[in-house]
C-alpha positions in Angstrom: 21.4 -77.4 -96.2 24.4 -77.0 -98.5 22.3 -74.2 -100.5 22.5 -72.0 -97.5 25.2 -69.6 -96.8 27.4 -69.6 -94.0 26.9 -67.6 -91.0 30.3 -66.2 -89.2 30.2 -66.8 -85.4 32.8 -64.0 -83.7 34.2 -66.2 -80.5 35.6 -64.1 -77.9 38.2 -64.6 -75.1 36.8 -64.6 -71.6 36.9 -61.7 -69.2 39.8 -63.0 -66.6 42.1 -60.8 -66.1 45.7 -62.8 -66.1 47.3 -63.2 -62.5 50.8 -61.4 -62.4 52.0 -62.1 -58.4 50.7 -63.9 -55.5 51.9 -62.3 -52.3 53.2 -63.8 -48.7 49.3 -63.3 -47.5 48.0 -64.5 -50.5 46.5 -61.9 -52.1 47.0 -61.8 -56.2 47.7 -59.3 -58.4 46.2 -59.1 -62.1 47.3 -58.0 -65.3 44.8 -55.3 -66.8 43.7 -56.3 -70.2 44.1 -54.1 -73.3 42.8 -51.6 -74.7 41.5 -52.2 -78.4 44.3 -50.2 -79.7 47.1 -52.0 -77.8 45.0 -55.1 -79.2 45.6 -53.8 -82.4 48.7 -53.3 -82.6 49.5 -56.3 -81.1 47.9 -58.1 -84.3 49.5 -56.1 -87.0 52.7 -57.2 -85.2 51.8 -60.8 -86.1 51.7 -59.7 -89.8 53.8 -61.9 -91.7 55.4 -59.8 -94.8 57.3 -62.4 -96.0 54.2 -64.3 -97.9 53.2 -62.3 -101.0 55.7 -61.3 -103.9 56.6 -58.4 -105.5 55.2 -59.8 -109.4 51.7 -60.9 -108.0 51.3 -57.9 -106.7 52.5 -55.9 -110.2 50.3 -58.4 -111.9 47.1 -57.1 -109.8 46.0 -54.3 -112.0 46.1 -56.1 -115.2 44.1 -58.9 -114.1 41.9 -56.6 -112.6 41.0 -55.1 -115.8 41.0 -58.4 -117.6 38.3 -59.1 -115.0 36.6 -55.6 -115.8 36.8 -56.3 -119.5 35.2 -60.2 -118.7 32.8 -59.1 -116.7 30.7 -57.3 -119.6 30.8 -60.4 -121.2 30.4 -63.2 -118.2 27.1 -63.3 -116.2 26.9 -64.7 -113.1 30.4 -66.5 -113.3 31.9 -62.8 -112.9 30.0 -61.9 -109.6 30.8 -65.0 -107.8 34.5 -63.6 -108.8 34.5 -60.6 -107.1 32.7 -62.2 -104.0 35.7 -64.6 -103.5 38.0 -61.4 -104.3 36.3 -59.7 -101.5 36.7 -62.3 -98.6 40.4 -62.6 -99.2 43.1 -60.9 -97.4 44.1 -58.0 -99.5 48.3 -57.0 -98.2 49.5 -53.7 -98.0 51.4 -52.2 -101.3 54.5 -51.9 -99.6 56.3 -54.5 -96.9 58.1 -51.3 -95.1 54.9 -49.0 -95.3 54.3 -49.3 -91.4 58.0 -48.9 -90.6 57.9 -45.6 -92.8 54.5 -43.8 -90.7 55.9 -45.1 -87.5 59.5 -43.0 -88.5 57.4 -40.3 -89.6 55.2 -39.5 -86.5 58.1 -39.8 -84.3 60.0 -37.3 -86.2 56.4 -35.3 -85.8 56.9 -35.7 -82.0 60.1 -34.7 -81.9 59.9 -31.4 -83.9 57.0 -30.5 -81.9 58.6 -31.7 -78.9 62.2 -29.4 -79.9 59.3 -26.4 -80.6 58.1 -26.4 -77.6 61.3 -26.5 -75.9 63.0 -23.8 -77.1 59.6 -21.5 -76.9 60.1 -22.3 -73.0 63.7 -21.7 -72.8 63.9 -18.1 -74.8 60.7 -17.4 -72.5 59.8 -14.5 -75.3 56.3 -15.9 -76.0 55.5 -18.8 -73.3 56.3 -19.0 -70.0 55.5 -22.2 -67.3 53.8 -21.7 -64.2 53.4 -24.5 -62.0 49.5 -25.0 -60.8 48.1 -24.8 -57.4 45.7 -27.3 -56.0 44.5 -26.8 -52.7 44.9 -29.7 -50.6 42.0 -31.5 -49.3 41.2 -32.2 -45.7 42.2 -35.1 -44.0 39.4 -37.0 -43.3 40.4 -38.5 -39.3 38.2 -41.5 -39.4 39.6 -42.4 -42.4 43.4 -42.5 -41.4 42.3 -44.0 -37.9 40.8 -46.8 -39.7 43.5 -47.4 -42.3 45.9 -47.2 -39.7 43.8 -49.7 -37.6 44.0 -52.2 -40.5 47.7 -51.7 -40.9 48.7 -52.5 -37.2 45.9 -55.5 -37.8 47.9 -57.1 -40.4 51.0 -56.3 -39.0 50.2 -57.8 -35.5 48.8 -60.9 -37.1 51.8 -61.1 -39.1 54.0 -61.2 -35.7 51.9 -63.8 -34.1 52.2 -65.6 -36.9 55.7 -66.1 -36.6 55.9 -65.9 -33.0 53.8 -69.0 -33.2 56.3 -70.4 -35.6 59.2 -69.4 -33.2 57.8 -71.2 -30.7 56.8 -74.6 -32.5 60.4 -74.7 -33.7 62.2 -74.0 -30.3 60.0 -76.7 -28.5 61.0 -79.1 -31.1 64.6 -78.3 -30.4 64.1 -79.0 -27.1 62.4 -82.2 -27.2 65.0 -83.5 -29.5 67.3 -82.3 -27.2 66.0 -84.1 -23.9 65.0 -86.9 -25.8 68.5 -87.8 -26.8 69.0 -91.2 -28.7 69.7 -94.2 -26.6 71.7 -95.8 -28.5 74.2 -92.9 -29.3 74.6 -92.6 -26.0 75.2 -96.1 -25.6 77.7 -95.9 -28.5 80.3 -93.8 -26.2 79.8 -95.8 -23.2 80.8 -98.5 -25.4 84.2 -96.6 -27.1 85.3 -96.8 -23.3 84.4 -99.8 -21.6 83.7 -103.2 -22.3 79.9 -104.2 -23.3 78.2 -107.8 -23.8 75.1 -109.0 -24.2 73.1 -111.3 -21.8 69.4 -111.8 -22.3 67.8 -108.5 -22.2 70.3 -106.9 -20.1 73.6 -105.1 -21.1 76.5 -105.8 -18.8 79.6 -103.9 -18.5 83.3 -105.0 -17.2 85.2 -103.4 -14.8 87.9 -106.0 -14.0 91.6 -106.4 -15.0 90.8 -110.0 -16.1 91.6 -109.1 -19.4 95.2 -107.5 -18.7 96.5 -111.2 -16.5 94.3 -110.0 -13.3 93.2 -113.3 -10.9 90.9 -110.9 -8.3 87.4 -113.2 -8.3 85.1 -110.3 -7.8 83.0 -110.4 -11.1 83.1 -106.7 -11.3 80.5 -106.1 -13.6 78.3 -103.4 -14.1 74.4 -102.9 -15.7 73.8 -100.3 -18.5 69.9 -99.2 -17.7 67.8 -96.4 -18.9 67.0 -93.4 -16.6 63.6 -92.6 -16.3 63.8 -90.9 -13.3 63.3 -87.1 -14.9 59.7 -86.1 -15.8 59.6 -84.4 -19.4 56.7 -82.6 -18.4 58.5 -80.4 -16.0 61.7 -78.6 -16.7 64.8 -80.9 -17.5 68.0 -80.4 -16.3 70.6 -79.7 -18.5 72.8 -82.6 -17.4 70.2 -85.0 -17.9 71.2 -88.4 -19.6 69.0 -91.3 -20.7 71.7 -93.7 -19.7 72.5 -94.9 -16.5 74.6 -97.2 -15.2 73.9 -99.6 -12.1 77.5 -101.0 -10.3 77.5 -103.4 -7.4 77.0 -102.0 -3.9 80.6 -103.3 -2.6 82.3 -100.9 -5.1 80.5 -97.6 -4.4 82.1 -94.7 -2.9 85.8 -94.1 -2.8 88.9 -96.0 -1.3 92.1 -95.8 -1.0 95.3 -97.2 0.3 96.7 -95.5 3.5 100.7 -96.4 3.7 102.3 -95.0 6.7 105.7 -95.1 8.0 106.6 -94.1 12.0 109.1 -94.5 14.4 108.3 -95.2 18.3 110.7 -92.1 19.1 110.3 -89.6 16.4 113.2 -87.9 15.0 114.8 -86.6 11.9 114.1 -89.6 9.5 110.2 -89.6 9.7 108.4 -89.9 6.6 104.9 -90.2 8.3 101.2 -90.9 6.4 100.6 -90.6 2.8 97.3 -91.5 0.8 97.8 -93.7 -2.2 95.2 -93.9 -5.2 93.1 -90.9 -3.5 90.4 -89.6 -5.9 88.5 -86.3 -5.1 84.8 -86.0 -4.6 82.7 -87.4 -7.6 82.1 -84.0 -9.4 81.8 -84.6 -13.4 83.6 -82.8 -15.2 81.8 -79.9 -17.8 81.4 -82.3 -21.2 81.8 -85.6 -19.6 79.0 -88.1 -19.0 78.2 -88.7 -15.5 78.1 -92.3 -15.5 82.3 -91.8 -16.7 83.3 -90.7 -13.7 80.9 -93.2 -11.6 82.5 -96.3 -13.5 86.3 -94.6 -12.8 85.8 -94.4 -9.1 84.9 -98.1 -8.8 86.9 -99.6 -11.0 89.5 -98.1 -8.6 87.8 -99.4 -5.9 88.0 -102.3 -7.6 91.9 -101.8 -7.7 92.5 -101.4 -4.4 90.8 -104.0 -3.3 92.9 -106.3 -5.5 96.2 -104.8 -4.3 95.5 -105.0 -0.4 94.2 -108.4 -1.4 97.1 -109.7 -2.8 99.4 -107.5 -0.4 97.6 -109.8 2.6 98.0 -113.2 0.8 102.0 -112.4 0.5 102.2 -111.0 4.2 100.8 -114.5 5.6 102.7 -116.5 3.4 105.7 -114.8 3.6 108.5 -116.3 6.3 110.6 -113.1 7.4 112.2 -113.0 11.3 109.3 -110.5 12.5 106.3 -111.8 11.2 103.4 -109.8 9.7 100.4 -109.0 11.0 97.1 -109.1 9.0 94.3 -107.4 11.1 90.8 -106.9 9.0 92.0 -104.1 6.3 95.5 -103.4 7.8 98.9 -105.1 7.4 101.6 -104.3 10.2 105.1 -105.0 9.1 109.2 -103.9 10.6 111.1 -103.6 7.8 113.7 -101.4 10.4 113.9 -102.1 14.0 111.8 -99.2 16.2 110.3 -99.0 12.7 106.4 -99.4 12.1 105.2 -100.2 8.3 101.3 -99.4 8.1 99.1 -100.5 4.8 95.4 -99.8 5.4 92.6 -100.2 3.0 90.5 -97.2 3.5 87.1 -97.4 1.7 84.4 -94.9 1.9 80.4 -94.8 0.9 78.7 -92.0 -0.7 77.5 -91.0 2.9 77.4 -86.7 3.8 79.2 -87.9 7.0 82.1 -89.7 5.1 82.4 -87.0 2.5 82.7 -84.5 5.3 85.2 -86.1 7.3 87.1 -86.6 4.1 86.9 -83.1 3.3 87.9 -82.0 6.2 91.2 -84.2 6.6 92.1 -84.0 3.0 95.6 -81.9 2.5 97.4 -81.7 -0.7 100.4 -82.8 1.1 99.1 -86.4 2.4 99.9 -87.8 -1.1 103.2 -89.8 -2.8 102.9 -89.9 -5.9 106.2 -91.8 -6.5 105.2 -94.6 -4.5 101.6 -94.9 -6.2 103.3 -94.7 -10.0 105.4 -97.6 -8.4 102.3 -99.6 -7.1 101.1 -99.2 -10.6 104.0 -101.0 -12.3 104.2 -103.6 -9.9 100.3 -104.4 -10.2 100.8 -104.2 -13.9 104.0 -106.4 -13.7 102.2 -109.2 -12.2 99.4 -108.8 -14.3 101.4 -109.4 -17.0 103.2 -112.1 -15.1 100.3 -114.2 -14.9 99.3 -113.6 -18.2 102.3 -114.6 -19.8 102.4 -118.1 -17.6 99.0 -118.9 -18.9 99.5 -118.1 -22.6 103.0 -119.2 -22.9 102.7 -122.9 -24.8 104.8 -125.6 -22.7 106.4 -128.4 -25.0 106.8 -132.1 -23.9 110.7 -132.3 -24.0 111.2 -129.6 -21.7 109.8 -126.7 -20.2 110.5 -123.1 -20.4 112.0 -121.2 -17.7 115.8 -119.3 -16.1 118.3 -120.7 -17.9 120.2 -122.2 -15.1 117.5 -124.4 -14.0 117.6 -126.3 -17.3 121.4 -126.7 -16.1 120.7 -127.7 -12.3 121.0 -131.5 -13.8 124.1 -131.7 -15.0 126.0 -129.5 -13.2 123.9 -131.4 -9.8 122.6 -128.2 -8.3 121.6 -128.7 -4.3 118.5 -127.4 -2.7 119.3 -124.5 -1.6 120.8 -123.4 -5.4 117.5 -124.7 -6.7 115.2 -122.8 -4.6 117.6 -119.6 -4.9 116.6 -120.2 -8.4 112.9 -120.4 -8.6 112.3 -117.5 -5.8 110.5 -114.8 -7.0 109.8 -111.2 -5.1 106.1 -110.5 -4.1 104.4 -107.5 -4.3 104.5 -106.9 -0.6 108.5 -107.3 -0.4 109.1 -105.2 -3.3 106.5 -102.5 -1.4 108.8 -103.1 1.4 112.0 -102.8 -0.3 111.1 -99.4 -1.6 109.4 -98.5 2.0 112.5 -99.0 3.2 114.6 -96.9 0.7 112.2 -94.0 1.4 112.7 -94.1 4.1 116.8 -94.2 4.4 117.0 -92.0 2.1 114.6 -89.2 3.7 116.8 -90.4 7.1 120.4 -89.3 4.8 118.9 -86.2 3.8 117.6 -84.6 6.6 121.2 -85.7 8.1 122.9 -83.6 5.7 120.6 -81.0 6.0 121.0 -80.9 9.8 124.6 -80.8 9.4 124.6 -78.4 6.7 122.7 -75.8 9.2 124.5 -76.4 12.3 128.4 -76.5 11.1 129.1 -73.2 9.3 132.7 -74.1 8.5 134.0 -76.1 6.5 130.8 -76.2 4.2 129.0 -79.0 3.0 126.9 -79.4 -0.3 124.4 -81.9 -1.2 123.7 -82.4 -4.9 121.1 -85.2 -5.4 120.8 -87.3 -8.8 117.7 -86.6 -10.7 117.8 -90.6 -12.1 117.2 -93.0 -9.8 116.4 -96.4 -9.4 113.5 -97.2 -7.5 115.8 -99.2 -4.9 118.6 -96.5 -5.0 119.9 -93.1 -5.4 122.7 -91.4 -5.4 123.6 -88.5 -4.1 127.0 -86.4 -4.1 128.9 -84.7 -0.8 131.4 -81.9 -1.5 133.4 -80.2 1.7 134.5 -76.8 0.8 135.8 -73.9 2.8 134.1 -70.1 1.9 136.2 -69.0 -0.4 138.8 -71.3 -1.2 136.5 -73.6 -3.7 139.1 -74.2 -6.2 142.2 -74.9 -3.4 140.0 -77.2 -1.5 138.6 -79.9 -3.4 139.9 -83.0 -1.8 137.2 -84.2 0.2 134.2 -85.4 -2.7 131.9 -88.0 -1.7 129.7 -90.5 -3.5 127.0 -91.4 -1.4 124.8 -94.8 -3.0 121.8 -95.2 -0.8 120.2 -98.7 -1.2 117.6 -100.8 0.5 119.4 -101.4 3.9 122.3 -99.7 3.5 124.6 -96.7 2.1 127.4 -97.4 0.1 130.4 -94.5 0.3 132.8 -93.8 -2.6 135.7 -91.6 -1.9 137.4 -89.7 -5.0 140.1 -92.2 -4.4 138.2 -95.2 -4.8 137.8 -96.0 -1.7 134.7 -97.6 -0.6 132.6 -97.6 3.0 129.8 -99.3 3.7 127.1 -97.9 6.6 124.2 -99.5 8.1 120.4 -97.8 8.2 121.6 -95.9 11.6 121.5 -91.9 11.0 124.5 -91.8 13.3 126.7 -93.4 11.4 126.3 -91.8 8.2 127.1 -88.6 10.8 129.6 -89.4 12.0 131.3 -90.5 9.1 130.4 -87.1 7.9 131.9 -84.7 11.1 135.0 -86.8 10.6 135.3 -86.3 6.9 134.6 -82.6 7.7 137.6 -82.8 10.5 140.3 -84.3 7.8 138.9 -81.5 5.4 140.4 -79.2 7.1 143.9 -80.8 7.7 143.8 -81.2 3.8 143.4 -77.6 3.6 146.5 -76.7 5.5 148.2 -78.6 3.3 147.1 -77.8 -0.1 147.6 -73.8 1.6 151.3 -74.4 2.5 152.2 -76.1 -1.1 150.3 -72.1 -2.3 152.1 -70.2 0.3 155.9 -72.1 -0.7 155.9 -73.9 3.1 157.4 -77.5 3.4 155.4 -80.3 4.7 157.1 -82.1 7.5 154.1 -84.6 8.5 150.8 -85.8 7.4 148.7 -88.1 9.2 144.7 -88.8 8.6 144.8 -91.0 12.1 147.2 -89.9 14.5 148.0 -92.5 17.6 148.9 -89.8 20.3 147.0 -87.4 22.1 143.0 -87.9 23.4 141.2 -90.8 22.3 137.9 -89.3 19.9 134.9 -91.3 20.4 134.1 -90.6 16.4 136.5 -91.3 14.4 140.1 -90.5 14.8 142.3 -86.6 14.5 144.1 -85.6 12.1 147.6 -83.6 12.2 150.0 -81.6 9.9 153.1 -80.2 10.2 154.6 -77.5 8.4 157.7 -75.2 8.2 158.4 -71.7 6.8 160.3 -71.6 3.6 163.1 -70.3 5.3 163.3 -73.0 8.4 162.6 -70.5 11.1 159.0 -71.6 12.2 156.8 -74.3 12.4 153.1 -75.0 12.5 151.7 -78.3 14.0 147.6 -78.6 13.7 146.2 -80.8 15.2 142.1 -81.1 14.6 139.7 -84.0 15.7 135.9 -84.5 15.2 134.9 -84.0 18.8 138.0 -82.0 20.6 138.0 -79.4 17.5 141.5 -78.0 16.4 144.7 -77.4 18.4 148.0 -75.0 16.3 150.9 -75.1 17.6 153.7 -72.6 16.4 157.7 -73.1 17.1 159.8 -70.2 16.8 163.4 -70.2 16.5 165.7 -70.6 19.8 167.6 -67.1 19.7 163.9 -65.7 19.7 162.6 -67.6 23.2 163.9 -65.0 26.0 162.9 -67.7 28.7 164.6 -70.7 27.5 167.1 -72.0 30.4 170.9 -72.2 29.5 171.9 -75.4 28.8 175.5 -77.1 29.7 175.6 -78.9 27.3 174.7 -76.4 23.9 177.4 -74.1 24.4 178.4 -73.5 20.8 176.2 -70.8 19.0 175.5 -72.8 15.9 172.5 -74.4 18.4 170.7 -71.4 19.0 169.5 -71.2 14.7 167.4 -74.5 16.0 163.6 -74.3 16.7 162.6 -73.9 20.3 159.7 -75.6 22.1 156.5 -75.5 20.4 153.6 -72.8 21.8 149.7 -72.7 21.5 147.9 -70.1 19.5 144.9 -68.8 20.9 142.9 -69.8 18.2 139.6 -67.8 18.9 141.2 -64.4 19.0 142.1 -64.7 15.8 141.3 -62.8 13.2 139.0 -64.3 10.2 135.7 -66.1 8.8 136.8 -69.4 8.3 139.6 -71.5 9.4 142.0 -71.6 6.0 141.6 -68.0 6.4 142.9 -67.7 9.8 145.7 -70.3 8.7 146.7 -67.9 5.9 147.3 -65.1 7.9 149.4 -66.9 10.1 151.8 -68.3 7.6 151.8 -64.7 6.1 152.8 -63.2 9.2 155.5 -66.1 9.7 156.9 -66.1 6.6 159.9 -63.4 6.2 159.5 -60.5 4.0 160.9 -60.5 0.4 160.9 -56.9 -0.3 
């Protein structure tokens, strides 16, 4: 076997044409293969020109015809020579040879190229004409069937992704309706307080935690709802948490405070509605079960509060006992005055929403005396929290400061027990009942007065701080037009619990009782004095002398309010007088004295013989105060002294 020659096998690549793109349907598209030529050239790229040298290849001839002169002279030593010489790679003469034909066919081209060009633009010996083919008929069939497999792709395309579409928005919706559990129960928890028992999670809707003593357990059970079928159409406020509270505290409820008089008159207050919720109507975002708990935790609330309101109103020892009757507490805090605190509690029933409805105004509501009920609730809460947490050492125990001295200094019972009394939350409720309602009583009395007595003038202004058990309110008496003359009559009016408290811009202080009438009274004699204040502080303006001032004069008609007033002035020349007299019920009575040489039908007298006598005032006469001229009473006074007084000029 090693004698024989070898045989060259020529391997070839496969036919597979390469893959260049794989479309969206996936059809491919190949590469076509190349042409011999291309394949050529593609080799002789790959020729490496870089591996020979210049002196082998000088060296060539020489040992070619060393070879040629050997040969005559070898045998068979010199063909096995050229043999091998034959099979080896023989390298072109020149490494730039192929760069130097490529340059020159390309300048070839491009002379033929520039020939041809300007041939067609001188247009002296060749001229372009563009070729006609004529078109070929459509063929019908064909386009209808091309046009057939068009729309069939693209249709199956669209289902395609309709079917996609659809997959994608069920999903959504499943995920959607199918909300996680425990997310949900992850907000429930941020807002209300969650434990553990067993398999069941309970919920707490008491105050226990802020001092609160109520023993309802008020506890609620977090469940899952699995009321809504998924294979029909879900709502869109559809929850998987539910929430399950005790029977007692469903619905609504509310406490009803309302304060009447056997005989009404001007200081009715009437019914309000404390801690009134609307209709259970979640609100767009919120969870249902948010507004569920909220409604009977205040329930819960009221319940507590009337609870606690009827505990104080049987233990309490007052001289008109209340009354506890089921859910209503009767009390007097005035006498002829009724005190009503109801516990009005509701179910989720159509009938009780409709009569709700129906007798709901936005005017049945005091929200002053609800914020109040709040800080009272809270301030025994806290209260009782304090007493419980507070530590209590062994050498003595915490508390006023005076008790720790009712020892030493021997304090009796009655000092002892002043000591350790504390207000409930029914007589504070009371207290500010009863301030509501004397001060609704003071208003509508000024009001009333305001309206009816168009001069002098009287002006309310009403302090926007308050106490819960007071207010203030200030009283100014002016005359129209004469603000800045006038300003002697300024009340301070404190209204308390049981009584108002009167400062006068002297310092003077007046205490009334609850009655309406006294407090007008007081007033319409104020009002009376005003205006013999005013002829006074007019006659120091107009140059008059004041002869006599007196706020309580002892002659004349006895007024069943108060007492008159009286002033008497004189010109600045002497000459004439002017008494006014002016009381709360008998109104005002002037008197003017002129001088004696003026009265025509005074008798002659024996015994004033000498002239000098007749430059003395003369008997005093009564004006006809309603004929004169003017809109108030300083103004008629004005015109009177003017038309008295003699004329400078």
């Amino acid at each position: 076997m090693s004698g024989v020659r070898a045989v060259r096998i020529s391997i070839e690549s496969a036919c597979e044409k390469q893959v260049q793109e794989v479309g969206l349907d996936g059809t491919e598209t190949y590469l076509q293969p190349l042409s011999m030529s291309q394949n050529l050239a593609r080799l002789a790229q790959r020729i490496d020109f870089s591996q020979g040298s210049g002196s082998d290849d000088d060296d060539a001839p020489a040992d070619g015809d060393a070879h040629d002169w050997a040969g005559t002279g070898a045998g068979p030593g010199a063909e096995q020579d050229e043999d091998e010489g034959l099979v080896k790679f023989q390298p072109s003469l020149w490494p730039w040879d192929s760069v130097r034909n490529n340059l020159r066919n390309s300048l070839t081209e491009m002379c033929v190229l520039y020939d041809v060009l300007s041939i067609v633009r001188d247009k002296k010996f060749m001229t372009l004409d563009p070729v006609s083919q004529d078109a070929l008929p459509p063929k019908q069939t064909l386009q209808l069937i091309s046009k057939k497999k068009s729309l069939a792709g693209a249709a199956q395309i669209l289902l395609k992704g309709a079917e996609r579409l659809t997959k994608s928005v069920t999903e959504n919706q499943e995920n959607k309706l199918q909300r996680d559990f425990n997310s949900e129960l992850l907000r429930l928890r941020q807002h209300w307080k969650l434990r553990k028992v067993g398999d069941k999670i309970l919920g707490d809707l008491s105050y226990r935690s802020a001092g609160s003593l109520f023993p309802h357990h008020g506890t609620f059970e977090v469940i899952k709802n699995t009321d809504v079928d998924l294979d029909k159409k879900i709502p869109e406020d559809y929850c998987p948490l539910d929430v399950q509270i005790p029977s007692d505290l469903e619905g609504s409820a509310y406490i009803k405070v309302s304060i009447q008089k056997q005989s009404p008159d001007i200081g009715d207050l009437g019914t309000v509605n404390l801690f009134k919720r609307p209709l259970l109507k979640s609100k767009p975002g919120s969870p249902h079960w948010q507004t569920k708990l909220e409604a009977a935790q205040n329930v819960l609330l009221c319940k507590e509060i009337f609870a606690q309101l009827s505990r104080e109103a049987v233990q309490i020892k007052s001289q008109i006992p209340h009354i506890v009757v089921k859910n209503q507490i009767l009390s007097q805090p005035f006498p002829n005055l009724q005190l009503s605190i109801s516990l009005c509690h509701s179910s989720n029933d159509k009938k009780s929403q409709k009569s709700t409805t129906e007798k709901q105004s936005p005017e049945d509501h005091l929200y002053v005396l609800e914020h109040n009920l709040h800080l009272l609730i809270r301030e025994f809460h806290k209260q009782t929290l304090s007493s419980i947490m507070m530590p209590h050492p062994a050498s003595l125990p915490f508390g006023h400061k005076r008790m720790r001295l009712s020892g030493p200094q021997a304090f009796d019972k009655n000092e002892i027990s002043s000591i350790q009394s504390t207000e409930g939350l029914l007589e504070k409720i009371i207290k500010q009942a009863k301030h509501i309602f004397l001060r609704s009583r003071a208003a509508a009395t000024i009001d009333s007065l305001a309206s009816r007595i168009e001069d002098p003038q009287i002006q309310a202004h009403w302090s926007n701080i308050s106490d819960v058990y007071e207010s203030s309110v200030k009283v100014l008496i002016t005359s129209q037009g004469y603000e800045q003359i006038c300003k002697s009559i300024q009340l301070q009016l404190n209204i308390g619990v049981e009584q108002i408290r009167v400062v006068h811009r002297d310092g003077r202080v007046v205490t009334l009782s609850h009655q309406e009438q006294e407090l007008q009274d007081f007033l319409l004699s104020q009002m009376s004095q005003h205006q013999v204040h005013a002829v006074q502080q007019l006659a120091k303006v107009m140059g008059w002398q004041v002869l006599s001032f007196s706020n309580h004069v002892g002659l004349g008609p006895i007024e069943s309010i108060g007492n008159a007033s009286a002033i008497t002035v004189a010109s600045p020349s002497g000459d004439y007088a002017i008494s006014v007299r002016n009381g709360p019920e008998s109104g005002s009575k002037i008197m003017v004295q002129f001088p004696r040489n003026q009265c025509k039908d005074l008798p002659k007298s024996d015994v004033l013989q000498d002239s000098k006598w007749n430059h003395l005032r003369g008997p005093f006469k009564e004006v006809e105060w309603n004929k004169m001229e003017g809109r108030n009473f300083v103004y008629k006074m004005e015109l009177l002294m003017s038309a008295l007084s003699p004329c400078l000029l």
